[in-house]
ZAMI-918392 format. One record per residue (C-alpha): x, y, z; residue in three letters. Coordinates in steps of 0.1 Angstrom, whole numbers, padded with zeros to 4 digits, always signed. Last residue first. Example, Ala and Ser with C-alpha at 12.3 -4.5 7.8 and 13.67 -1.06 7.14 Angstrom:
<recs>
+0137-0011+0071SER+0123-0045+0078ALA
</recs>
This chain:
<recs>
-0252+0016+0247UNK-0232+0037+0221UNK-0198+0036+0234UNK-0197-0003+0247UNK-0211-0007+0214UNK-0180+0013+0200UNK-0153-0006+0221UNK-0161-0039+0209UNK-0163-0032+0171UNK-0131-0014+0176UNK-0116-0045+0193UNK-0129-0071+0163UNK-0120-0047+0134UNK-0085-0044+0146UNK-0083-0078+0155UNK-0091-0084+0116UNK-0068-0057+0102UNK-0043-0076+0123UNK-0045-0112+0118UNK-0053-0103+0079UNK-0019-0082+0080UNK-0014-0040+0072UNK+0018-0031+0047UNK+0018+0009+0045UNK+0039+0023+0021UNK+0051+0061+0028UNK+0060+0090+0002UNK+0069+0126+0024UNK+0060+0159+0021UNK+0063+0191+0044UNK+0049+0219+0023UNK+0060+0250+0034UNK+0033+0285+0041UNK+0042+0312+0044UNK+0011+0322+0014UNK+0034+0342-0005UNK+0064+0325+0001UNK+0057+0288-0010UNK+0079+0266+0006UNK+0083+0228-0006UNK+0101+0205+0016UNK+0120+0181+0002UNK+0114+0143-0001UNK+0117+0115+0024UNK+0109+0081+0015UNK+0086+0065+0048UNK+0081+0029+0054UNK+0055+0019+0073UNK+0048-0012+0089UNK+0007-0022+0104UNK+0013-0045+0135UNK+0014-0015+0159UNK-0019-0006+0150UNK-0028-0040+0172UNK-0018-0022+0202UNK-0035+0012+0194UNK-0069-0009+0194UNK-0064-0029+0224UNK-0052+0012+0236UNK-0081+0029+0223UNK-0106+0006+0247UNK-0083+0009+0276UNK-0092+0045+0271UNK-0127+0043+0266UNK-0127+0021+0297UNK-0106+0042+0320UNK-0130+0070+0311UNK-0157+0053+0325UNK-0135+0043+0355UNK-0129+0074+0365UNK-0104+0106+0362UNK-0077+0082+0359UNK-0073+0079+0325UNK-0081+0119+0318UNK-0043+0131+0310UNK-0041+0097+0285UNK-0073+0118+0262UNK-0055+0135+0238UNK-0024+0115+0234UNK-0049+0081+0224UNK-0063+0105+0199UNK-0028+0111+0182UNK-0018+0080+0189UNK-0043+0064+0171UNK-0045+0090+0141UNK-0015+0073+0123UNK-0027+0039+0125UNK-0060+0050+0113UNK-0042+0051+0073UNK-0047+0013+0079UNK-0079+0012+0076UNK-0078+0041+0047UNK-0057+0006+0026UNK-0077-0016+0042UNK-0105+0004+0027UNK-0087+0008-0010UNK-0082-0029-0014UNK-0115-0036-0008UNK-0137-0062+0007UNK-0175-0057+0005UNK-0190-0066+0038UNK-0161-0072+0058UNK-0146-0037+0045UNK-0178-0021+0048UNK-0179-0030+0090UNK-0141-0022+0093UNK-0148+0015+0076UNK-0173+0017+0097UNK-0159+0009+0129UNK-0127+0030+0120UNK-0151+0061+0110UNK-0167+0057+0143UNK-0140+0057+0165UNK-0124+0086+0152UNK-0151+0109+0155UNK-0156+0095+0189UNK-0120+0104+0197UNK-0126+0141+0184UNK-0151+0145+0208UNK-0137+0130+0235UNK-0107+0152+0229UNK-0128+0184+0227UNK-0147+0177+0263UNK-0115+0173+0276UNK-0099+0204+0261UNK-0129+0226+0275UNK-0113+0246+0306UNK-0082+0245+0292UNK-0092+0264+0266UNK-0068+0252+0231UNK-0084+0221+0228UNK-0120+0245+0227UNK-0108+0263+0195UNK-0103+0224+0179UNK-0138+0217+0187UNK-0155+0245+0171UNK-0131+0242+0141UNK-0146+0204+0142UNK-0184+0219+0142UNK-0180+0243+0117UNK-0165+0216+0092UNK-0196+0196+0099UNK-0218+0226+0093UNK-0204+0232+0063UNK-0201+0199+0048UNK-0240+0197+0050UNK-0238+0225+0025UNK-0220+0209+0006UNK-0240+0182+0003UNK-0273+0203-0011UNK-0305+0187-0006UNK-0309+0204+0025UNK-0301+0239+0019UNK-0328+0258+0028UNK-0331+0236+0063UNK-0297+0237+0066UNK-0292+0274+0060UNK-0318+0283+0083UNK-0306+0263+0111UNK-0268+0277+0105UNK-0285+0314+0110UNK-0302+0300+0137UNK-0272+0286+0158UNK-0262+0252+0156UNK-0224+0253+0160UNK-0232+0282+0187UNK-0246+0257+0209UNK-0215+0238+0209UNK-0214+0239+0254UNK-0217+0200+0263UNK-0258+0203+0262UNK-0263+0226+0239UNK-0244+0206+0215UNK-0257+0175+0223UNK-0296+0187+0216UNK-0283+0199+0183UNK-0263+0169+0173UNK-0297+0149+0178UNK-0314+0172+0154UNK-0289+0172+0125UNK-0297+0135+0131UNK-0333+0139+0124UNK-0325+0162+0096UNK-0298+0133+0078UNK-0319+0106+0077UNK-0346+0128+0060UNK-0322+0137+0033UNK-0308+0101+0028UNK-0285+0115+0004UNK-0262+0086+0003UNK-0228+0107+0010UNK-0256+0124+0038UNK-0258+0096+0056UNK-0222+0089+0065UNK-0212+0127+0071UNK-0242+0124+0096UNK-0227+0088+0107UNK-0196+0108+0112UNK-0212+0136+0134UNK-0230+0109+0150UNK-0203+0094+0164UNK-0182+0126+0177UNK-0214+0140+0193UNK-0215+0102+0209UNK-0179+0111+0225UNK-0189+0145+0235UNK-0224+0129+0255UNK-0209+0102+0267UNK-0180+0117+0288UNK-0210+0142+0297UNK-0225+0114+0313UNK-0262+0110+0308UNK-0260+0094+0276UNK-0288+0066+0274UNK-0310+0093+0257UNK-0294+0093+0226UNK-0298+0058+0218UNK-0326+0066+0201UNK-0309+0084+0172UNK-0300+0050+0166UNK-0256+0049+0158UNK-0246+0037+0121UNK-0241+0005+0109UNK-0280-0001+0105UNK-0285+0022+0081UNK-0265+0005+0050UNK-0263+0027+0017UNK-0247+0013-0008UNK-0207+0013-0019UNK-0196+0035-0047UNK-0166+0033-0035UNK-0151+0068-0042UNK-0178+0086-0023UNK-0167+0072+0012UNK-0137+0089+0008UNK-0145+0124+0010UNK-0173+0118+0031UNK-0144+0104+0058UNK-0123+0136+0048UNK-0147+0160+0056UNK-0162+0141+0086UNK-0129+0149+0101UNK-0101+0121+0108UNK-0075+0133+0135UNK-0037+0151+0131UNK-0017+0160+0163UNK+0010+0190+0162UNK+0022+0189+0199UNK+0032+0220+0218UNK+0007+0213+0245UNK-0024+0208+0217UNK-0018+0217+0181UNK-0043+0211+0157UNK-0048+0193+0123UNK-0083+0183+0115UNK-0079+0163+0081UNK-0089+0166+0047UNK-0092+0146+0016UNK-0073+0140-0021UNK-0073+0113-0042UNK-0052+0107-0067UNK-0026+0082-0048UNK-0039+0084-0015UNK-0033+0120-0008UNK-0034+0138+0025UNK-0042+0170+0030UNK-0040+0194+0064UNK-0051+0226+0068UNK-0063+0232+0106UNK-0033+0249+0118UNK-0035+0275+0087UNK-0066+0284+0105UNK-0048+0295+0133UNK-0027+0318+0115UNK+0006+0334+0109UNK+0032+0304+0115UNK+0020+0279+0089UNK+0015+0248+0081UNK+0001+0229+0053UNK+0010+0188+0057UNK+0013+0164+0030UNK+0010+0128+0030UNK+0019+0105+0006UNK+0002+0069+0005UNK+0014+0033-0007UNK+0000+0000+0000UNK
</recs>
């Protein structure tokens, strides 16, 4: 497997944080890219997951993603950020299929979350009104997702709200593993172990973000134990990386860090991987 992956950064702007592309071969998507304690850490968005998605002109499947109904079984606000996360990528997930209807009731769900862990302003009525007027368009969808995420990434950067933004980000992480392992045994393909295994790069990354809450109680010691059966088996995947020069581009300030890297993923692996993540999202969503 090969991939390159290219990172935008810059030293002028915050929003230049957040630019991050990565190629597979031709195909271009986005990640969140933030900086948390000094640390440059790259996570999944719904952007990139729809992204993908698109190319494998899969079918629609409704019962991989997360029941609205489940949303009142989260009372914790660990729950509550980590299930925003989820349904943030099964709203990415639904709205790659157009399921318009689908995608309003879980626009709603988001909504409630929000106001309850402090995103009100993700949803606020101008948003509202552009969704509903806007409903059959994707982009527009897009949007709101990106909104969200650059929500999340300010509130990394508040000490006050950085654990309610790693959760977050972890349950966006978790769910586009668990689907992408729940296609991949349903229609095998070449490209999904290959984004599979493109995860190995995120785990730490999310696994970073929330070790400073471990002992905070046992419901967070079981997400995290969670991540770390899954972290484990990443280790199998091997990378080789082929170094080539930076790029700098002067009038943006902005240098283009590239690098080529072949990723080599085994059955036993790929299929522990999809057993533990499997594991640790129902214990998530129930």
């Amino acid at each position: 497997m090969c991939a390159s992956f290219v990172l935008f950064s810059s030293c002028t702007s915050d929003a230049d944080e957040k630019n991050v592309e990565t190629s597979v071969g031709n195909q271009q998507s986005k990640s969140m890219v933030g900086i948390i304690d000094g640390k440059i850490f790259s996570v999944p968005s719904p952007y990139e997951f729809i992204s993908f998605i698109n190319e494998l002109g899969i079918s629609y499947n409704h019962s991989l993603i997360n029941s609205v109904n489940n949303k009142k079984l989260y009372e914790s606000n660990v729950k509550k950020c980590i299930n925003f996360g989820v349904y943030g990528i099964d709203v990415a997930y639904v709205t790659v299929f157009e399921q318009t209807s689908t995608a309003l009731t879980y626009f709603s769900v988001l909504k409630q979350l929000s106001e309850e862990i402090g995103l009100s302003q993700v949803f606020d009525a101008k948003t509202i009104e552009r969704l509903e007027n806007n409903m059959h368009l994707q982009d527009s969808l897009l949007i709101i997702l990106t909104k969200t995420y650059r929500e999340a990434d300010k509130r990394l950067k508040n000490e006050k709200q950085k654990e309610e933004a790693a959760f977050i980000i972890a349950g966006s992480w978790i769910e586009s593993l668990y689907l992408l392992t729940q296609i991949q045994k349903e229609k095998p393909n070449k490209k999904i172990v290959e984004k599979i295994a493109e995860h190995k790069y995120y785990a730490d990354n999310v696994l970073a973000l929330l070790r400073p809450y471990y002992e905070k109680s046992e419901e967070h010691k079981k997400i995290i134990d969670g991540i770390i059966e899954i972290c484990y088996q990443f280790d199998g995947v091997n990378s080789q990386y082929t170094y080539t020069e930076p790029v700098t581009y002067p009038q943006l300030k902005r240098t283009v860090i590239q690098s080529d890297t072949k990723l080599d993923i085994y059955t036993e692996h790929l299929q522990n991987i999809t057993i533990f993540t499997e594991k640790l999202r129902n214990s998530i969503v129930n």
